[in-house]
DSSP file (Angstrom, degrees, kcal/mol; ACC not computed):
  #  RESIDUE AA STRUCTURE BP1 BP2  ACC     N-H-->O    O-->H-N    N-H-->O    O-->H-N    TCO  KAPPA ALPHA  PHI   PSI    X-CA   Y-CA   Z-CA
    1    1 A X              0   0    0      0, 0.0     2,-0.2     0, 0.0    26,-0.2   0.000 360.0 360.0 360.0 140.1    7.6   -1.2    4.9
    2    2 A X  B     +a   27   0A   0     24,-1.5    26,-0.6    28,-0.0     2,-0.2  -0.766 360.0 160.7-130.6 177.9    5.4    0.5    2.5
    3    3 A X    >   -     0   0    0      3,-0.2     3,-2.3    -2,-0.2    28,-0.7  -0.878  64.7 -55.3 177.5-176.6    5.0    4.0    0.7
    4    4 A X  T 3  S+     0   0    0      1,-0.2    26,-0.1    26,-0.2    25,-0.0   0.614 126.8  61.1 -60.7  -0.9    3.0    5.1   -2.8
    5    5 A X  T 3  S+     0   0    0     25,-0.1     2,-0.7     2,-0.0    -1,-0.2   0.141  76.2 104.2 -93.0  25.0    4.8    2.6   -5.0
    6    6 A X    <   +     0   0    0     -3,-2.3    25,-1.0     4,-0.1    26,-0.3  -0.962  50.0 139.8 -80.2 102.3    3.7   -0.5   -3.2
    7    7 A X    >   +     0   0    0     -2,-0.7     3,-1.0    23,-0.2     5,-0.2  -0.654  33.1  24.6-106.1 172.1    1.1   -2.1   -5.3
    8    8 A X  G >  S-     0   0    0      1,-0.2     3,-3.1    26,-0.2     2,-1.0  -0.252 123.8  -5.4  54.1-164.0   -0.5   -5.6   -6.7
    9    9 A X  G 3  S+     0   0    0      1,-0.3    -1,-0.2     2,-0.2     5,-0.1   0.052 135.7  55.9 -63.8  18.2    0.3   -8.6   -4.5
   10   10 A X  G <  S+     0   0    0     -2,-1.0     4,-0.4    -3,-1.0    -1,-0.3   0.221 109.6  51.2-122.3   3.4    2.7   -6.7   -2.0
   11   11 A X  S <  S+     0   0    0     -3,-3.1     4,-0.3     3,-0.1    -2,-0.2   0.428 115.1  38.6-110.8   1.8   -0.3   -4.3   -1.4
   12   12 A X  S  > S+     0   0    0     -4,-0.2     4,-2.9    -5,-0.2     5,-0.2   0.624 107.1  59.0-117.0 -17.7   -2.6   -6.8   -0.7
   13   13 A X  H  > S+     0   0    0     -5,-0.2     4,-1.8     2,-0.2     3,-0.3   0.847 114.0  47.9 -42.0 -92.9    0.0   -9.2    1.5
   14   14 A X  H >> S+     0   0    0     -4,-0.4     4,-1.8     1,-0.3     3,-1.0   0.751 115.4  48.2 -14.1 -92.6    0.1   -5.5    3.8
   15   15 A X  H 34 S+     0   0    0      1,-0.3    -1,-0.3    -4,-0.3    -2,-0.2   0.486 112.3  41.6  18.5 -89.8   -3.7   -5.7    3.6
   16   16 A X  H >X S+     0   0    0     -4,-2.9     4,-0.9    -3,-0.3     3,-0.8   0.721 113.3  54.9 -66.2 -42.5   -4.0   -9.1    4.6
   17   17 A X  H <<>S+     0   0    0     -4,-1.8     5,-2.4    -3,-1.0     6,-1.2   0.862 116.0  37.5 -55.0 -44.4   -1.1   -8.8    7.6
   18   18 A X  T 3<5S+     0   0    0     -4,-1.8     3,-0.3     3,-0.2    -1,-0.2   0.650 114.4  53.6 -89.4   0.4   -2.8   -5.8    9.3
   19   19 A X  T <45S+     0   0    0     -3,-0.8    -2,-0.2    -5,-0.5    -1,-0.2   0.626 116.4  39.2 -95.1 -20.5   -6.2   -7.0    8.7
   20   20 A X  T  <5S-     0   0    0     -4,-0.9    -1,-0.2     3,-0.1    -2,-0.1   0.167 113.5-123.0 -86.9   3.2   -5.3  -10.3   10.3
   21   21 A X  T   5S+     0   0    0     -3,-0.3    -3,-0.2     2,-0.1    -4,-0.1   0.764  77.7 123.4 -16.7  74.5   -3.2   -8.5   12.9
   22   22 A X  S   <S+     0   0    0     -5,-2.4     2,-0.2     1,-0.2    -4,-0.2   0.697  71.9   5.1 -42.4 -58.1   -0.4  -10.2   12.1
   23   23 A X        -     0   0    0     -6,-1.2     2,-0.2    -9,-0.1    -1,-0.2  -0.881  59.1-137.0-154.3 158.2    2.1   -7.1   11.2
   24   24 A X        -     0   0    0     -2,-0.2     2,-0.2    -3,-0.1    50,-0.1  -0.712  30.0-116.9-105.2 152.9    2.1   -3.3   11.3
   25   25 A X        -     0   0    0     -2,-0.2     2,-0.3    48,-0.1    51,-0.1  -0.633  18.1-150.5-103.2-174.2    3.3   -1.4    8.7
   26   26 A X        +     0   0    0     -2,-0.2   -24,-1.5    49,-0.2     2,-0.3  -0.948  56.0   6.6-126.9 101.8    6.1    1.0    8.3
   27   27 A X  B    S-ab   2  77A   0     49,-0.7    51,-4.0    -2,-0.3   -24,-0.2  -0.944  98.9  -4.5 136.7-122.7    6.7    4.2    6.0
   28   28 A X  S    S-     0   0    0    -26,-0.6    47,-0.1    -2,-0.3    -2,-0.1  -0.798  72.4 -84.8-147.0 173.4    4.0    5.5    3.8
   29   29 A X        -     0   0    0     -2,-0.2    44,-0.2   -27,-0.1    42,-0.1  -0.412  61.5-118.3 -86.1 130.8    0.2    5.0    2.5
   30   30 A X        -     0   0    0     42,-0.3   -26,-0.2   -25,-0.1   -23,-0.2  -0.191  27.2 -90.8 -68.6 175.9    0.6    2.4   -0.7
   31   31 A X        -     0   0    0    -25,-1.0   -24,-0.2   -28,-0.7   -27,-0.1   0.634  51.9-134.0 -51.0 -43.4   -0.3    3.1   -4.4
   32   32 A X        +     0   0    0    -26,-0.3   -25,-0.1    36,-0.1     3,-0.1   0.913  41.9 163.4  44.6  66.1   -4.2    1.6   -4.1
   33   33 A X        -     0   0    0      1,-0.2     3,-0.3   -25,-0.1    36,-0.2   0.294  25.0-162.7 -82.7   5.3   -3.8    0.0   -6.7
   34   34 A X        -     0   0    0     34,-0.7    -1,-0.2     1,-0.2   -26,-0.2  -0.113  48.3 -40.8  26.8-125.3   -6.8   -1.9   -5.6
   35   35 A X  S    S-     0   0    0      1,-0.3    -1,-0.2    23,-0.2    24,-0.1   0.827  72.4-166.6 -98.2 -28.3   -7.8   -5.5   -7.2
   36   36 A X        -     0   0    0     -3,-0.3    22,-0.7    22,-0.2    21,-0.5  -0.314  46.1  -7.5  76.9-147.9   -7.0   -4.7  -10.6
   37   37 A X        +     0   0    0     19,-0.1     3,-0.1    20,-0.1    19,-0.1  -0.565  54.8 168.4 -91.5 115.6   -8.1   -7.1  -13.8
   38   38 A X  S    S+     0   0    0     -2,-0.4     2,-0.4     1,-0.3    -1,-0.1   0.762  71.7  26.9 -79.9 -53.4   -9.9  -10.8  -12.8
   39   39 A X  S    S-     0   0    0      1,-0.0    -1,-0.3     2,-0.0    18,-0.0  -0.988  88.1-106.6-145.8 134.2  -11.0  -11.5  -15.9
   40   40 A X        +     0   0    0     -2,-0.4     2,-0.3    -3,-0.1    -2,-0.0   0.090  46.0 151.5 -60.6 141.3  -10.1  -10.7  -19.6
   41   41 A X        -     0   0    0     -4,-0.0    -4,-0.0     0, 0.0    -2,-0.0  -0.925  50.2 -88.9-170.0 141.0  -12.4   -8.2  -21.6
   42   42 A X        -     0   0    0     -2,-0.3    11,-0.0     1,-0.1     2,-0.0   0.037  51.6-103.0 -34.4 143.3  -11.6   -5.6  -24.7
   43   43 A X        -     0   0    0     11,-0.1     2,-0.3     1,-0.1    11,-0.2  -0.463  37.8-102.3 -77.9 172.9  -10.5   -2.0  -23.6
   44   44 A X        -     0   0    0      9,-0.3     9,-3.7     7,-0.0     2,-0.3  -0.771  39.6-159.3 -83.9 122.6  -12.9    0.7  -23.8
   45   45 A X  B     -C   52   0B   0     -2,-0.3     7,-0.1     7,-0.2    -2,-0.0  -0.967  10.8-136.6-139.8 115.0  -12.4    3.2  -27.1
   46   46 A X        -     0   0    0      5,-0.8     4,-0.0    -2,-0.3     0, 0.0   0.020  11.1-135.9 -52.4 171.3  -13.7    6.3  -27.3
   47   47 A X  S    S+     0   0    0      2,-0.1    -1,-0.1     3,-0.1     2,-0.0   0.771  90.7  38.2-103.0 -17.1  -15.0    7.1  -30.0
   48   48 A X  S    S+     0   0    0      3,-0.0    -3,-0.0     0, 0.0     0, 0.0   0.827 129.8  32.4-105.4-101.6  -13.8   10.8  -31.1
   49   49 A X  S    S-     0   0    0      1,-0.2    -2,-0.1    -2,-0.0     3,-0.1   0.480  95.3-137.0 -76.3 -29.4  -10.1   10.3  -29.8
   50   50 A X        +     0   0    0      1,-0.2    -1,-0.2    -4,-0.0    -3,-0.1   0.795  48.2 162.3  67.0  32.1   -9.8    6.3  -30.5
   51   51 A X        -     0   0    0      1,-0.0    -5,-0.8     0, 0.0     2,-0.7  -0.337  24.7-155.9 -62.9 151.9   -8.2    6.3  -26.9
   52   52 A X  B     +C   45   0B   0     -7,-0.1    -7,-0.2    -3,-0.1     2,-0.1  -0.745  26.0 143.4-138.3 111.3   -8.1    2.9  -25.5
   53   53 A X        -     0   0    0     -9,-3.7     2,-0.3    -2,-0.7    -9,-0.3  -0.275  32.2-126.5-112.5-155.8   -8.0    2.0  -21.9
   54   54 A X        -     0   0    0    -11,-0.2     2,-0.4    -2,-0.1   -11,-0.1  -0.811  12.0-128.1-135.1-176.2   -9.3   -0.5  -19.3
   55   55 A X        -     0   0    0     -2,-0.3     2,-0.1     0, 0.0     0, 0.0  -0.999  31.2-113.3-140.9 119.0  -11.2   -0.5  -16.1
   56   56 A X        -     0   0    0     -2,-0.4   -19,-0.1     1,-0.1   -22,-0.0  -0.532  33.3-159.3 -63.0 161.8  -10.0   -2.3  -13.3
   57   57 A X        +     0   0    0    -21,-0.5     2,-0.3    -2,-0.1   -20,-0.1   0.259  56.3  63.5-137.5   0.8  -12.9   -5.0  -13.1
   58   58 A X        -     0   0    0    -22,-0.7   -22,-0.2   -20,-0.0   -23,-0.2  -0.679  63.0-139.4-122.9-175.5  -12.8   -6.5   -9.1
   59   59 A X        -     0   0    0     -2,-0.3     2,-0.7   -25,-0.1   -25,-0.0  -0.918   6.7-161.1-156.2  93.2  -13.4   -5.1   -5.8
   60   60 A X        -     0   0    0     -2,-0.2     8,-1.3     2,-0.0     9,-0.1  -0.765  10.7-164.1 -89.4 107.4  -11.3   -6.0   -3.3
   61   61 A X        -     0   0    0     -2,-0.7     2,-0.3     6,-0.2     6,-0.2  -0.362   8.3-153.3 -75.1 154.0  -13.1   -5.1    0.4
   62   62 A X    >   -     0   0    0      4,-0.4     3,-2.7   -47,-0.0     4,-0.1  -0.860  31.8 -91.3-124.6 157.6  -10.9   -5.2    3.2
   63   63 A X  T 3  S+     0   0    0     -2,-0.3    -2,-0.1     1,-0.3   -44,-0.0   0.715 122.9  58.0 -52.2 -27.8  -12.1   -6.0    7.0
   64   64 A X  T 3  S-     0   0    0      1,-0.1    -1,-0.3     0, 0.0    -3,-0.0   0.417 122.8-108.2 -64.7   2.3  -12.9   -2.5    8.1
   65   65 A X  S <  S+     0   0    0     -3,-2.7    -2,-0.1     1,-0.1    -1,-0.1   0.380  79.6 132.0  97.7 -26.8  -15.2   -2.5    5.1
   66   66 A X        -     0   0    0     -4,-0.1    -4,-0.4    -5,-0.1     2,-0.4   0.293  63.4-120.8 -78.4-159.8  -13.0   -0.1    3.1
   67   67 A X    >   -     0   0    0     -6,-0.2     3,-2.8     1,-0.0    -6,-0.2  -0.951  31.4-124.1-134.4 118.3  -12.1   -1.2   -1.1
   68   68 A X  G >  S+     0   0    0     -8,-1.3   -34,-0.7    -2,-0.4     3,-0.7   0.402 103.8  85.8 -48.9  -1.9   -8.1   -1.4   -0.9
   69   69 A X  G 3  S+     0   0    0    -36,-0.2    -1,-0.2     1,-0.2     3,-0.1   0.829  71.4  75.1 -33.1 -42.5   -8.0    1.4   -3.9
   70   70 A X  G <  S-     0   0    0     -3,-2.8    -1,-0.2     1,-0.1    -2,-0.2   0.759 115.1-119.0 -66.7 -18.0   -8.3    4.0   -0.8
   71   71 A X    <   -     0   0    0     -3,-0.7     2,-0.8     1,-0.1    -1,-0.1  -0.215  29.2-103.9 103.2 140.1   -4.0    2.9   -0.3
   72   72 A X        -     0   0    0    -44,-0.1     2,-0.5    -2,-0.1   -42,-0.3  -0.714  34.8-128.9-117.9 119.2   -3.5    1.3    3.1
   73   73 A X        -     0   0    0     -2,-0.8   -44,-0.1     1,-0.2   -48,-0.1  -0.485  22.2-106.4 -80.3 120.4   -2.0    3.7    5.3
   74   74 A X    >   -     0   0    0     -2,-0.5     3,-1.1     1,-0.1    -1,-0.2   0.291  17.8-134.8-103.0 110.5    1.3    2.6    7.3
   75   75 A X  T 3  S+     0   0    0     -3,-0.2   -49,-0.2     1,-0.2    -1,-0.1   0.660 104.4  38.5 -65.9  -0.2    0.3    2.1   11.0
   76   76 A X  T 3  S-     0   0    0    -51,-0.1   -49,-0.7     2,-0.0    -1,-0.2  -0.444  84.8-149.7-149.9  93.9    3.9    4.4   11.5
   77   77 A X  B <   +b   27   0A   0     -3,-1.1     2,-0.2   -51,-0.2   -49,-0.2  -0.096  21.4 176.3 -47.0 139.0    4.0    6.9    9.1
   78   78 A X        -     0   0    0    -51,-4.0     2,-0.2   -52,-0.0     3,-0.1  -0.925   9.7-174.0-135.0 112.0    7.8    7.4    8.5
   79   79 A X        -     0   0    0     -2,-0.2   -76,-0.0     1,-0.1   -51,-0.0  -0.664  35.7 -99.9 -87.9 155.4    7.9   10.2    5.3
   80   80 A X        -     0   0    0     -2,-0.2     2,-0.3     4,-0.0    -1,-0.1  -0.313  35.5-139.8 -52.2 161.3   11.9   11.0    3.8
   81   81 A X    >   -     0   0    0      4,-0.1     3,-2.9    -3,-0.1     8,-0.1  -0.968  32.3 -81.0-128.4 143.3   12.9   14.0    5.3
   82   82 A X  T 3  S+     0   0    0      1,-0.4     3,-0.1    -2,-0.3     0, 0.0   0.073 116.4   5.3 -41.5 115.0   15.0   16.7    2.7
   83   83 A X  T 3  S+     0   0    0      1,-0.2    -1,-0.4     0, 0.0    -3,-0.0   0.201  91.2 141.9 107.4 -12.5   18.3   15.7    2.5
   84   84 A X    <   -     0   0    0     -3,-2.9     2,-0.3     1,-0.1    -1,-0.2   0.051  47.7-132.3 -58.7 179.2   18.1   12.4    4.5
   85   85 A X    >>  -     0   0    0     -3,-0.1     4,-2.1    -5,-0.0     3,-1.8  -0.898  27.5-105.1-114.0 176.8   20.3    9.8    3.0
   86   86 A X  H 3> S+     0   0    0     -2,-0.3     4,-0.9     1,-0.2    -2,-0.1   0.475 123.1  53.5 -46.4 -11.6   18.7    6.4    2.6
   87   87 A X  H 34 S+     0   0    0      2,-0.2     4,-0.3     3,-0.1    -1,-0.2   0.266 107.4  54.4-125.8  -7.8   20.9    4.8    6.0
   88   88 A X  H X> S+     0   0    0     -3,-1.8     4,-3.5     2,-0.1     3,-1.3   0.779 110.1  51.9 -97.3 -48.1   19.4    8.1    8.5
   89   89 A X  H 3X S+     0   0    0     -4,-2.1     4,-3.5     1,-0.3     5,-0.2   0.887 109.2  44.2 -85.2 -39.8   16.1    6.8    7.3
   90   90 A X  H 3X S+     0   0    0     -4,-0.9     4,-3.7     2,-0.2    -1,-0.3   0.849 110.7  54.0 -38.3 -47.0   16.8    3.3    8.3
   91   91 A X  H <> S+     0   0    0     -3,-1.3     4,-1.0    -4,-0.3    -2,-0.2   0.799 111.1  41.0 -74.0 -30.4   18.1    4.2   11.4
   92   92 A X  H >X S+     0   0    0     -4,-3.5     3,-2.7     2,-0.2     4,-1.3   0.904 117.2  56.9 -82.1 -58.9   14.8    6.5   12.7
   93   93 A X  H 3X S+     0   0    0     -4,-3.5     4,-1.9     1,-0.3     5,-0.3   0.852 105.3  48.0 -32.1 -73.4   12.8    3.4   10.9
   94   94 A X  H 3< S+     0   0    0     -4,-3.7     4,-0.3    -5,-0.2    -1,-0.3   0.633 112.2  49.1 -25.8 -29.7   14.8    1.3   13.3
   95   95 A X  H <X S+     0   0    0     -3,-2.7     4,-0.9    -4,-1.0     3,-0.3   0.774 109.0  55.0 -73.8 -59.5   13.7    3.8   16.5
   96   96 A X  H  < S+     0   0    0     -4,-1.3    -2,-0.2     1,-0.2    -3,-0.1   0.730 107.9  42.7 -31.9 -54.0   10.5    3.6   15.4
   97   97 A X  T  < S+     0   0    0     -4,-1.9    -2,-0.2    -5,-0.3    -1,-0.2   0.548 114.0  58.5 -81.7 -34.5   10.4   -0.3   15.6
   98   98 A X  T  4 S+     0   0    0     -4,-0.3    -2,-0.2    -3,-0.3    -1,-0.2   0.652 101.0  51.4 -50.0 -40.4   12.2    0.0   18.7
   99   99 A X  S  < S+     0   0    0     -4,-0.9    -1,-0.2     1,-0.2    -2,-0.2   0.215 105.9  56.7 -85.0  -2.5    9.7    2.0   20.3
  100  100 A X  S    S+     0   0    0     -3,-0.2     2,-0.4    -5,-0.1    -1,-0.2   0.477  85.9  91.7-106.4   2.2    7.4   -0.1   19.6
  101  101 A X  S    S-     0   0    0      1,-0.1     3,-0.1    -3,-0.1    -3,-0.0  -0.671  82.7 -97.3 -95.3 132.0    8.7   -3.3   21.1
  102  102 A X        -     0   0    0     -2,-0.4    -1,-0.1     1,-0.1    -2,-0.1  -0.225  47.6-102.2 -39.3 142.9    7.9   -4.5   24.7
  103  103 A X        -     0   0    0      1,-0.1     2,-0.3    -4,-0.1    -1,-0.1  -0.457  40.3-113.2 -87.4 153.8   10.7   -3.6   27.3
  104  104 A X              0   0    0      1,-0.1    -1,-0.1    -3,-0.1    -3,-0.0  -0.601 360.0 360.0 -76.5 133.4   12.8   -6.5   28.1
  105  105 A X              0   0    0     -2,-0.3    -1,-0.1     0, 0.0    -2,-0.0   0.514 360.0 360.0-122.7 360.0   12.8   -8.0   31.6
């Protein structure tokens, strides 16, 4: 299960599962937080404001070609719906997962 606060190493595990097809995901498109910081380097400071940030500094590519930044989007989007409680959401997750499974013979 994913959705936009999956990031770092549980957004590139997803990645790596569906790129591998391994696993599908479930839920919603993660954070894209993409490779983030490899190797150590002094922020960037403007010079009028003295703001001081960083730059992520890798590039991870993913098999389709794409740079995992873009979010990887949940092979069965499940969004909340208003009012649900956490235990309706499970259950249509569960439906979902169901519906996806080969029938038993």
């Amino acid at each position: 299960m994913t959705d936009n606060r999956t990031f770092s190493a549980a957004e590139m595990f997803a990645a790596t599962m569906k790129d591998n097809g391994i696993a599908r995901t479930l839920g919603a498109r993660t954070g894209g937080d993409g490779c983030g910081f490899m190797a150590k380097g002094d922020p960037l400071v403007l010079a009028h404001s003295q703001l001081r940030f960083r730059i992520p500094n890798c590039l991870r590519l993913r098999a389709d070609g794409t740079d995992e930044v873009a979010g990887i989007a949940a092979d069965f989007p499940l969004a909340p719906m208003k009012g649900e409680s956490s235990r309706g959401r499970a259950a249509r997750a569960l439906g979902v997962i169901a519906g996806d499974m080969p029938s038993a013979r």
